[in-house]
N, C-alpha and C positions, 0 to 999 in steps of 0.2 A: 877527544875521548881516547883513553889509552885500549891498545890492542891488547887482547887478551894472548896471554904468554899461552907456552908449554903448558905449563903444571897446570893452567886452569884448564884448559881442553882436558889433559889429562882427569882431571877431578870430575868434570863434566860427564866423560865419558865412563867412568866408574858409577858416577850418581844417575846415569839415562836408565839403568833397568830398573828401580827402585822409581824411579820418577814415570817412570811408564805404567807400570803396575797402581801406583798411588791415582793417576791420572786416569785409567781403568779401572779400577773396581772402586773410587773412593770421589773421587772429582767431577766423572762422566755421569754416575748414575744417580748424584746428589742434583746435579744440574736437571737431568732429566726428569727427577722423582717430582722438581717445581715443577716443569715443564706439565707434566701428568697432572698433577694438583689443581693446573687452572683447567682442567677438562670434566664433563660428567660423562668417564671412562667404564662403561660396563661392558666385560668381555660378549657378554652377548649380544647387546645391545648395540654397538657403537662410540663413536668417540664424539664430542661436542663440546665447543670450545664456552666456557662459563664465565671466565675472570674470574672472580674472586670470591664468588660463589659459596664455595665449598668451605670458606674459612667463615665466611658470616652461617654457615650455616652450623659449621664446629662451636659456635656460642651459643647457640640453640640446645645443644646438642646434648640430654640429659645425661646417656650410656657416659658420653667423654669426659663428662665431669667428674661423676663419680668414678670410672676409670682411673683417673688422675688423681683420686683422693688416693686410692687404694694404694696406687705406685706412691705416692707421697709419706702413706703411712707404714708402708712397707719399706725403704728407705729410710725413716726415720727411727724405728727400731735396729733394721739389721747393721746399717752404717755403724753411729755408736757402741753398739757391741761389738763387732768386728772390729773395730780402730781399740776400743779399749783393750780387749782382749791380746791383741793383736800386740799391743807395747806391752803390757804386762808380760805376757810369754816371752817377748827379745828381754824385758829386765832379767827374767829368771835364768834364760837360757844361755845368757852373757854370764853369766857367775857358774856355770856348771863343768869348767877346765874341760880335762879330755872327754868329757860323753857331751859335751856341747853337741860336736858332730852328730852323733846319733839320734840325737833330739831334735834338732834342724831337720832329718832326715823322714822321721818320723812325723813331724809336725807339717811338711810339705808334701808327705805321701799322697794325701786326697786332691792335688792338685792335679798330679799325675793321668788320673781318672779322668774318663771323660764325664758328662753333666749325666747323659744316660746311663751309668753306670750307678753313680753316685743317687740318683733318683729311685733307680731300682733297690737297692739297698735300704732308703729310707721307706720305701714303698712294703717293702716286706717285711720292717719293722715298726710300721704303722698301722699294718694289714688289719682289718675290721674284724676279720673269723679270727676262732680262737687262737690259729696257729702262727697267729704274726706275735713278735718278739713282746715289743708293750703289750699287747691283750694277756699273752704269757703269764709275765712280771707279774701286773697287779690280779689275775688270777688266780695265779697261786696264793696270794694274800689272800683273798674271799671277798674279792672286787669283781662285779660284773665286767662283761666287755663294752669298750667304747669302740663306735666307728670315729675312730679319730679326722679318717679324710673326706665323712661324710658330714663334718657340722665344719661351721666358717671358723672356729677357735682353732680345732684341732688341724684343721688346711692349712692354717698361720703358721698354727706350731712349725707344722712340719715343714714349712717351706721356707721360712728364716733358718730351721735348723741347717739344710740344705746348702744353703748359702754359706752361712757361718759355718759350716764344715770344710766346705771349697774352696774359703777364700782365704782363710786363717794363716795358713802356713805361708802363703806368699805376701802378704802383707805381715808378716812377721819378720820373715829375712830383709823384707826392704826395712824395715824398723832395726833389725839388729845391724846390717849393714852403718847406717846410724847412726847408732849407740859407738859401734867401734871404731868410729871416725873422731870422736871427741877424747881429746890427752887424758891419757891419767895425772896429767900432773895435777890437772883443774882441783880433782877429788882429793887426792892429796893435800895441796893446799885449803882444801876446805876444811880436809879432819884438822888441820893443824890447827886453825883457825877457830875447832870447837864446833863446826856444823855439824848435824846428825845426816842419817839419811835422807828423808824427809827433806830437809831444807836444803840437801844436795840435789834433789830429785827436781824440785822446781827452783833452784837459782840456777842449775849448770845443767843439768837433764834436758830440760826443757825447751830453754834459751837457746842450746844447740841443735838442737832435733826439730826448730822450728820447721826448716825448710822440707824438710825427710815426711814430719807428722801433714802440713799441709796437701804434699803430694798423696800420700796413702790419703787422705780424706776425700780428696776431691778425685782421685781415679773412683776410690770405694764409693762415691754417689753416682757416680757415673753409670758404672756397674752395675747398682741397684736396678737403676732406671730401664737397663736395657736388657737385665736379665729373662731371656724369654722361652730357653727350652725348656728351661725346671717350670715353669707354670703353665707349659704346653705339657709337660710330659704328666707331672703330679697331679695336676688337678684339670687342667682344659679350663679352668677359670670357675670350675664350682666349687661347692655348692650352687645353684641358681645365680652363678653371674659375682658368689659374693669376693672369688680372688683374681675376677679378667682384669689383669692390670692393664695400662694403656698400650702396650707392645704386644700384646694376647689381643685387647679390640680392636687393635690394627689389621693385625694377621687375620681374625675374623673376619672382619670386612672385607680385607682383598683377596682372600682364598677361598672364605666361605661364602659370602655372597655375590665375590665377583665385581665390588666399588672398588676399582684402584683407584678411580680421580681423587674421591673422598681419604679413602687410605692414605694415599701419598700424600694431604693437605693434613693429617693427622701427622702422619710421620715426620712435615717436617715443621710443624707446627711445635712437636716435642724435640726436635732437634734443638729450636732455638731456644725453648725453656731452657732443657739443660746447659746450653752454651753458653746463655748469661745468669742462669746459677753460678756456670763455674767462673766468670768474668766476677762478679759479686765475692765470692768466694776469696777469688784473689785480691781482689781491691781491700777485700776488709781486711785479709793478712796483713798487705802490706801497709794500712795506716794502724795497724796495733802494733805492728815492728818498729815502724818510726817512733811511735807515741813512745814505747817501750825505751829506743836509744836514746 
């Protein structure tokens, strides 16, 4: 076995606070959160060692179900919007020469924002009395007022809106990033060639942006899933329960009623969904990329 030179120690030693940090907040408490998971953990109660308990009993489990619809269908709204959106704006904002800058700028501003900021905002332009911004609006029409954050429609509304506000601008850049990694000659030789736009957009658009589009997709479901201060802060999961996604019935359970064993058998119960979502995710890129070459 060869002896590790200089420059590796060297590199070691650069990468040991970063590996320390990763090893603390990300390695130790993921370890631990199983750990807790085979326990029926109640802070008042005691601790008691269960096995595997707590996961047969997550199949039982009605709240978690429907939980997990919720995040599922919440997700599969806000993802596609956000990825579409998200590339149409790098198409436009790639053709705009010198105010490009300004518009990247502007379109990443809400990222800036912290989630309570941004919450708040929505919050007093969804406000139920008449003095929130939409009660306003269609008022002045000679439209009654809606309590938008008081029915499960108007919760949605406003909680993908939320999102798709936040998220837009930085999955934009990484999109436009992208975009301006592929030659213009490609284009060039297309128009010679007689292609429009359109058939530039998915034979050379596309083809290149594979790798750029699957990363924004599979960060953006990720993100969905875990999204948990905007539905702590917006709604607390009402209407009656109708927007507690599974990251809100988690949090309920280990702060409000004090189940960490349960909680933690939840939490990483949802770990593993999303981790072989994105395993899946990736496998099917890469057999539609083969297939494609």
């Amino acid at each position: 076995m060869k002896k590790m030179g200089k420059e590796q120690w060297t590199a070691y030693f650069f990468l040991s606070p970063a590996i320390l940090l990763l090893a603390a907040f990300v390695f130790f408490p993921s370890i631990y959160a199983f750990f807790v998971s085979l326990h029926d953990w109640n802070m008042l109660g005691g601790r008691k060692f269960i096995g595997i308990d707590n996961y047969i009993h997550i199949l039982k489990d009605d709240y978690f179900w429907s939980s997990l619809r919720r995040s599922i269908f919440y997700a599969g709204i806000a993802v596609p919007l956000v990825f579409c959106v998200s590339l149409g704006l790098a198409l436009i904002v790639r053709h705009l020469g010198r105010w490009s800058n300004l518009y990247r700028t502007l379109f990443f501003f809400p990222n800036l924002i912290s989630t309570v900021i941004c919450v708040l905002i929505f919050r007093f332009i969804l406000d139920s009395a008449p003095s929130g911004l939409m009660n306003y609006i269609i008022s002045f029409f000679g439209f009654d007022s809606v309590s938008w954050l008081g029915t499960t429609g108007g919760s949605w509304f406003g909680l993908i809106n939320v999102f798709f506000w936040t998220s837009i601008g930085f999955y934009m850049l990484i999109m436009l990033s992208g975009l301006l990694d592929i030659p213009g000659d490609y284009y060039e030789a297309a128009e010679i060639d007689g292609a429009n736009r359109w058939v530039a957009f998915w034979r050379i658009t596309v083809p290149q942006m594979k790798n750029t589009m699957v990363f924004v997709f599979i960060v953006n479901v990720i993100n969905a899933f875990q999204f948990f201060d905007l539905f702590l802060i917006m709604t607390k999961g009402g209407p009656a329960r109708a927007t507690e996604i599974t990251v809100l019935y988690i949090y309920n359970l280990g702060f409000g009623e004090l189940r960490l064993g349960y909680s933690s058998a939840i939490s990483f119960l949802l770990f593993l969904l999303v981790f072989v979502l994105t395993i899946v995710q990736v496998k099917v890129f890469r057999v539609n990329q083969s297939v494609n070459q």
